[in-house]
C-alpha positions, -999 to +999 in steps of 0.1 A: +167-053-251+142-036-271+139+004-272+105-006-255+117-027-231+140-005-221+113+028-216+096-005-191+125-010-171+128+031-165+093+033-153+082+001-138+116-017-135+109-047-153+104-052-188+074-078-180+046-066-198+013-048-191-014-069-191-043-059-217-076-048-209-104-048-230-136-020-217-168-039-216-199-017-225-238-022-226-252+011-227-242+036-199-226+003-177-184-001-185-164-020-170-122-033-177-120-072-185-081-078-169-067-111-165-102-126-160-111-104-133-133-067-136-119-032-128-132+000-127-170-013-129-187+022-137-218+035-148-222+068-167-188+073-160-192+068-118-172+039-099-199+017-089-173-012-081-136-011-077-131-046-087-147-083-095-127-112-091-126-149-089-094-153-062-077-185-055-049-180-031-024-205-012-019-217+023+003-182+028-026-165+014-004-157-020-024-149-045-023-177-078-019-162-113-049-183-133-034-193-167-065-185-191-076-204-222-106-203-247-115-168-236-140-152-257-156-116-258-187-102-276-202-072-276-234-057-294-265-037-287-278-062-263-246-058-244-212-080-240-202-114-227-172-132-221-163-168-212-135-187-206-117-213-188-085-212-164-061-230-141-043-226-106-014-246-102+011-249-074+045-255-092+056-265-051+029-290-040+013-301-075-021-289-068-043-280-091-080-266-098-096-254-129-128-233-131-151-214-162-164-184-161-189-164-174-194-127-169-224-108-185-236-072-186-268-056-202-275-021-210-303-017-182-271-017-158-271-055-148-239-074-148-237-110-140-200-130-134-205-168-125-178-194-119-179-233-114-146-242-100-134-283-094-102-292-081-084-319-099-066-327-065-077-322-031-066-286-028-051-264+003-063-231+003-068-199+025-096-182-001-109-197-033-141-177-044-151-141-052-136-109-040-158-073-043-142-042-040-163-012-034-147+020-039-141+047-013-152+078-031-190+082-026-191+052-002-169+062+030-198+076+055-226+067+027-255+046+036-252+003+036-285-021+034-268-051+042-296-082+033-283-109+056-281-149+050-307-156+074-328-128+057-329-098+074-316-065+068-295-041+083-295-002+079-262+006+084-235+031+071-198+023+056-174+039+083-153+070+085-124+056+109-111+023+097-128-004+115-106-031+130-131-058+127-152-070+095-179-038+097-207-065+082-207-106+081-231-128+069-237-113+037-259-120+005-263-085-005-255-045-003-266-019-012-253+016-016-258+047-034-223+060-055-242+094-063-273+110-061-300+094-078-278+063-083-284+027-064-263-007-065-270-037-050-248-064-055-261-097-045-236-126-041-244-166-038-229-201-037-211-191+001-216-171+028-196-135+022-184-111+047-166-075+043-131-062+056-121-024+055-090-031+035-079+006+042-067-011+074-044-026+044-034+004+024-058-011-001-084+017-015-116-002-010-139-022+014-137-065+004-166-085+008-152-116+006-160-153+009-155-173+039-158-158+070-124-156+085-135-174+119-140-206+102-102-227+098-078-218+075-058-228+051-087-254+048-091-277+019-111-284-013-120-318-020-110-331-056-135-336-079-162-315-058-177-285-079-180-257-064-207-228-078-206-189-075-222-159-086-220-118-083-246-099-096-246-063-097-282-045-101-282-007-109-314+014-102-310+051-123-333+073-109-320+105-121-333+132-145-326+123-176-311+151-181-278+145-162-271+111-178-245+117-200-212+110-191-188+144-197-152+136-209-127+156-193-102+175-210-092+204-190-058+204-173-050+192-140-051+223-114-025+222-083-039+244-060-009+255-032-020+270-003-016+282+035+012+269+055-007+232+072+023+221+099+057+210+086+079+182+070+081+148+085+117+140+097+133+113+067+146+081+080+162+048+068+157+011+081+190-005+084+186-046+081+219-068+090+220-085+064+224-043+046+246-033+070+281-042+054+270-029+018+261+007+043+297+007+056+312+003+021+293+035+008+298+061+037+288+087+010+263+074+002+244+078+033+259+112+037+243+118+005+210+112+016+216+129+052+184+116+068+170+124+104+167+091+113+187+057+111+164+024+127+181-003+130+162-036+130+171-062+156+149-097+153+170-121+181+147-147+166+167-145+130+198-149+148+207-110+151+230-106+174+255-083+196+278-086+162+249-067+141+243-037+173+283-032+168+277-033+127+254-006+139+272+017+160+300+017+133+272+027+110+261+053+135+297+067+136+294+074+096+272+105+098+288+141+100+250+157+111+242+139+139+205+117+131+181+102+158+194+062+162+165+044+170+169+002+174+134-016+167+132-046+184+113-077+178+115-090+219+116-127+213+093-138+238+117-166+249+117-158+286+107-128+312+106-100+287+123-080+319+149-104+315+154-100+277+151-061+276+177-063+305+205-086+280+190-061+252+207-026+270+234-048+281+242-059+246+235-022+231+259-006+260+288-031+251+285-027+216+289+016+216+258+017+202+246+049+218+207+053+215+186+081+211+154+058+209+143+025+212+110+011+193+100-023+211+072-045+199+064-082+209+076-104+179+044-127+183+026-092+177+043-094+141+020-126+131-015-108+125-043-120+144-077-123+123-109-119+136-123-152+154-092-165+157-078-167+197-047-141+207-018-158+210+002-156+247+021-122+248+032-108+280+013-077+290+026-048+269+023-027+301+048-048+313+072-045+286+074-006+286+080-002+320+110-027+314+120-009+284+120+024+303+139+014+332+167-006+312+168+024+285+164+057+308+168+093+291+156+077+258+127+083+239+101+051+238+080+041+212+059+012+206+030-001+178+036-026+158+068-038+132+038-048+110+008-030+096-014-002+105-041-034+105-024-051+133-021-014+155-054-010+149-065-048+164-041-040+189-035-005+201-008+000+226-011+019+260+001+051+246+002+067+276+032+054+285+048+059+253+068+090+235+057+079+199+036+055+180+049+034+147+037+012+124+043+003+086+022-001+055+029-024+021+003-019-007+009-052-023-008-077+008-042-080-016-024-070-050+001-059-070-006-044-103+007-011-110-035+006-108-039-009-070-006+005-058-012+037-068-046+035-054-032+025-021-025+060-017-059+070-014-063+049+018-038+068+036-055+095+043-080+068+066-050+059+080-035+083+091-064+097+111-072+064+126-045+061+136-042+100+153-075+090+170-058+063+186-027+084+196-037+115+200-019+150+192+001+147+222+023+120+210+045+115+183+036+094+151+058+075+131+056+055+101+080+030+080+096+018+069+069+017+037+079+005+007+061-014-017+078-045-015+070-065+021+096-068+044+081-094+069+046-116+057+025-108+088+002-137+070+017-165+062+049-183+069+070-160+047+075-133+020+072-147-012+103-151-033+107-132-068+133-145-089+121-134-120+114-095-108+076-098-119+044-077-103+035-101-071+017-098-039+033-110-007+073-103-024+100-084-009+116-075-042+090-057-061+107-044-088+089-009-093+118-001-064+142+005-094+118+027-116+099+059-119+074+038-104+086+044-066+100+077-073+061+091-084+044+066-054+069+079-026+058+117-035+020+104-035+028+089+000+040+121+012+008+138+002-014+116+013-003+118+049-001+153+050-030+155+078-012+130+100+013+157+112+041+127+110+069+132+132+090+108+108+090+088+079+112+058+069+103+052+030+128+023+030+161+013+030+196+025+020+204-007-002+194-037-012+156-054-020+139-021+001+165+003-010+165+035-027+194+026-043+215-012-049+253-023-048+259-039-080+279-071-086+316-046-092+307-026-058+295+002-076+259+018-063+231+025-088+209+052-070+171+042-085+147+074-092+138+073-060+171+080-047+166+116-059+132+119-038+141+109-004+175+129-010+155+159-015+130+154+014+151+149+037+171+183+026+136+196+035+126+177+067+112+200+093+104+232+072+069+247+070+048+230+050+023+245+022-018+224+019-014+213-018-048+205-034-048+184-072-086+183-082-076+149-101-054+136-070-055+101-081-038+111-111-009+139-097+001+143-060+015+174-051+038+187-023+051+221-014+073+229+016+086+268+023+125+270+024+144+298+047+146+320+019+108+318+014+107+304-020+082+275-020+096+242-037+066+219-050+071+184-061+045+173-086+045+138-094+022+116-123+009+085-106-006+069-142+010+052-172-004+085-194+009+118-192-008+141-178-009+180-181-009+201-147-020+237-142-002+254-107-024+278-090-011+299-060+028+301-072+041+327-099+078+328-110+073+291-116+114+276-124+126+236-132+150+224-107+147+185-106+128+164-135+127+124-134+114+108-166+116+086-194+156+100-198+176+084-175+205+104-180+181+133-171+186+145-137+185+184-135+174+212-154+177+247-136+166+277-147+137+268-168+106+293-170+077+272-169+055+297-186+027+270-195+010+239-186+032+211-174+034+180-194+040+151-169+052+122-187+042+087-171+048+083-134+076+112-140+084+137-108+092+173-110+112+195-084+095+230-090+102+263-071+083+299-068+071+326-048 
């Protein structure tokens, strides 16, 4: 392995490379030409688009990887160009389409991207056509003209709180203003589009999308049939000329720490069966880490049994402080859900397993429900807690969903009856290069206050486990296997798990849910696919970067915490906390593949305690006067302390 390959693996965990992207410009109009698709569509230097792309998924709604050929690019006065041809192909079923594309931008802030697509087979698919991604920043709350199919037009705004349902249908064309001054309309044709709030996803963007979701799916694409689409986006500049100049920045990064803003979340860990031996070979381990909370995850419909709850209550036994032990339950639906919470306590009293809370959600709840499509039969959930609460007296009860903050939000529980609220997040459902995950972090601040309007403050709120590879495929029949450890939606063995990568993202999630006032966090698992660390093939433990993270959080869980404010936060995320001896500790974290330099503002005596970077045998450095600037290396995270 190269010297290169190697500096991969320590950031992203795999040595597969970085795909190249080549910046379209035509005057003050930019754009990233990626794998055929367009990112970061901006014009004097202002996100007008998140994304362009021509998306052909499966019948499990996994996303295809289009093998490109004859691409070509040109740029000149008159602007740029690029063509090219590509093919899906399903390596399972034998299926196969090919389409060309052409994309075009001028410099009067036009861009054109067109695509004829013809299957070679008859071809099964849940989405084949284009996907839009407006940004948040200068959208969320901003005005929408929405120019229908059938014509007419609707003054409307984007919303504040995530919407559960698509907030327009029947598109051909939107309008919104990314600044002042500054109008795009993008005008799509060759299908009828509608728009999701993927922040319901993680995902930082709203989706206009084509075909609505209330039609079938998967459906399929006759062979031989073309099938023609176009995006145009239209710019309209009518600011002073004197502003129109982009301005490069070069300043540092300032971290601003201020007053205390509520306290740390309580750190947990999900414990799977099939985890559960490798947890009661490595007792240290988990003393190591010393979290809050242990959940254990109990799905009767994949066999777990009364042999996993005792697997449990050994594990349960390892820990000297003594954590919350809450069992999530997927109730099978089987029979009289009285009747299967009743065997449930049974099965949890026999085992020794004592509880301190019990999370119960409906497993048909796990499968998502999309809009149009009929609810599948679920006894009332009314119904279920009252069970729950008779068969599990003195415990805490929580409900939500084992899924997504998408499906809570479709779905909300009676919370009422209920002492805490739970749901997870992936940021790899819609995609998985290393830009969109990172960007999923600026969708949790949505979240997180959706999902507080829907709780309340009187009730606790709970998220995880979150990791960035998906546990359980909430659409589709399953998660998508990754042999080869490569960037791919829909996988439960992403492989940024074992890099700097996760370390850098989990720090970013912390910030980003800062307003949520969480009363616990699970950022994964002990071992394994989820895990902050892995049992290797000898029995020995290799602890990933991230290891170091949730360690140090969970030393931290419960103590006042300090309002951190980056004014580039989707570049660093910040966190400070105030320990009993009233020295602040602030964890600074680089969430890009370049290094960044930070400026702290509101902390003197500034000292090193932690550093994760490109060194692997680099763990600690104590001591150290950081008298300047701070030099954060790619996705690196630093443990800082000061008054």
């Amino acid at each position: 392995m190269t010297d290169h390959a190697a500096l991969l693996r320590r950031r992203l965990g795999t040595d597969e490379a970085v795909p190249d992207a080549v910046t379209l410009t035509a005057g003050l109009l930019q754009a990233e030409f990626i794998e055929g698709g367009l990112r970061t569509i901006r014009y004097d230097g202002i996100e007008m688009l998140r994304a362009v792309a021509y998306v052909v998924r499966d019948k499990d709604w996994g996303t295809y990887a289009p093998v490109l050929q004859d691409c070509t690019v040109t740029q000149d006065a008159g602007g740029f160009r690029v063509s090219y041809q590509a093919r899906c192909t399903d390596p399972e079923t034998g299926q196969s389409l090919d389409y060309a594309a052409t994309i075009a931008g001028t410099p009067d802030g036009r861009l054109t991207f067109d695509v004829s697509a013809v299957p070679e087979t008859d071809f099964l698919t849940t989405r084949c056509g284009f996907a839009v991604l407006h940004p948040l920043s200068g959208v969320v709350g901003g005005r929408a003209t929405v120019e229908h199919v059938d014509g007419s037009v609707e003054d409307a705004v984007f919303p504040e709180q995530i919407a559960p349902w698509q907030p327009f249908r029947d598109i051909r064309a939107i309008t919104h203003d990314p600044a002042p001054g500054l109008e795009a309309r993008c005008l799509l044709q060759g299908d009828v589009f509608e728009m999701e709030d993927q922040r319901a996803w993680s995902d930082a963007s709203f989706k206009t999308y084509v075909r609505p979701l209330a039609l079938l799916w998967p459906y399929e694409l006759p062979a031989d049939i073309a099938n023609q689409q176009n995006v145009t986006l239209e710019i309209r500049d009518r600011r002073p000329a004197a502003i129109r100049a982009a301005r490069a920045r070069t300043a540092p990064i300032v971290v601003t720490v201020g007053e205390i803003c509520g306290s740390m979340p309580r750190i947990g860990l999900v414990v799977h069966p099939d985890q559960a031996e490798t947890v009661l070979r490595h007792p240290d381990l988990l003393a190591e880490i010393a979290p809050q909370l242990l959940l254990f995850h109990l799905d009767p419909l994949a066999g777990h049994d009364a042999v996993d709850l005792g697997r449990f209550a050994r594990i349960s036994g390892l820990s000297k402080k003594a954590p919350e032990l809450c069992l999530e339950v997927a109730l099978p639906g089987r029979e009289d859900p009285v009747h299967e919470i009743c065997l449930l306590a049974d099965a949890a009293a026999s085992s020794g397993l004592l509880l301190t809370s019990l999370m119960v959600s409906p497993a048909v709840d796990r499968q998502s429900t999309p809009p149009g499509s009929a609810w599948p039969d679920c006894p009332p959930l009314a119904e279920i807690y009252q069970a729950a609460r008779e068969a599990f007296p003195g415990i805490l009860l929580g409900g939500g969903m084992l899924s997504y903050f998408t499906e809570l939000n479709r779905k909300p529980p009676p919370v009422a009856m209920l002492d805490f609220v739970s749901h997870c997040t992936c940021p790899i459902v819609h995609a998985s290069d290393d830009l969109s995950v990172m960007q999923s972090l600026e969708a949790l601040p949505y979240i997180v206050g959706s999902a507080r309007a829907i709780i309340g403050t009187g009730r606790g709120y709970r998220i995880g486990p979150s990791t960035i590879g998906m546990r359980q495929n909430p659409y589709g029949s399953r998660v998508i296997p990754n042999p080869d450890g490569v960037r791919m939606t829909m996988t439960d063995r992403d492989p940024r798990q074992r890099g700097l990568f996760a370390a850098a993202w989990s720090v970013g999630y912390l910030a980003a849910t800062e307003a949520g006032n969480l009363d616990s966090l699970v950022p994964g698992a002990l071992t394994g696919s989820l895990g902050i660390a892995d049992e290797r093939p000898d029995g020995s433990i290799q602890r990933h970067p991230v290891f170091d993270v949730v360690r140090d959080f969970a030393r931290e869980a419960g103590q006042p915490r300090r309002s951190c404010f980056a004014d580039m936060p989707n570049l660093v995320a910040a966190v400070a906390t105030v320990r009993a001896d009233g020295m602040t500790e602030l964890w600074l974290a680089n969430l890009t593949a370049a290094a960044q330099s930070v400026r702290i503002a509101g902390v003197q005596d500034v000292n090193g305690l932690l550093l994760l970077d490109d060194d692997a045998n680099c763990a600690r450095f104590d001591d150290v006067v950081m008298d300047n600037d701070i030099i954060l290396s790619p996705y690196s995270v630093v443990r800082l302390q000061g008054r």
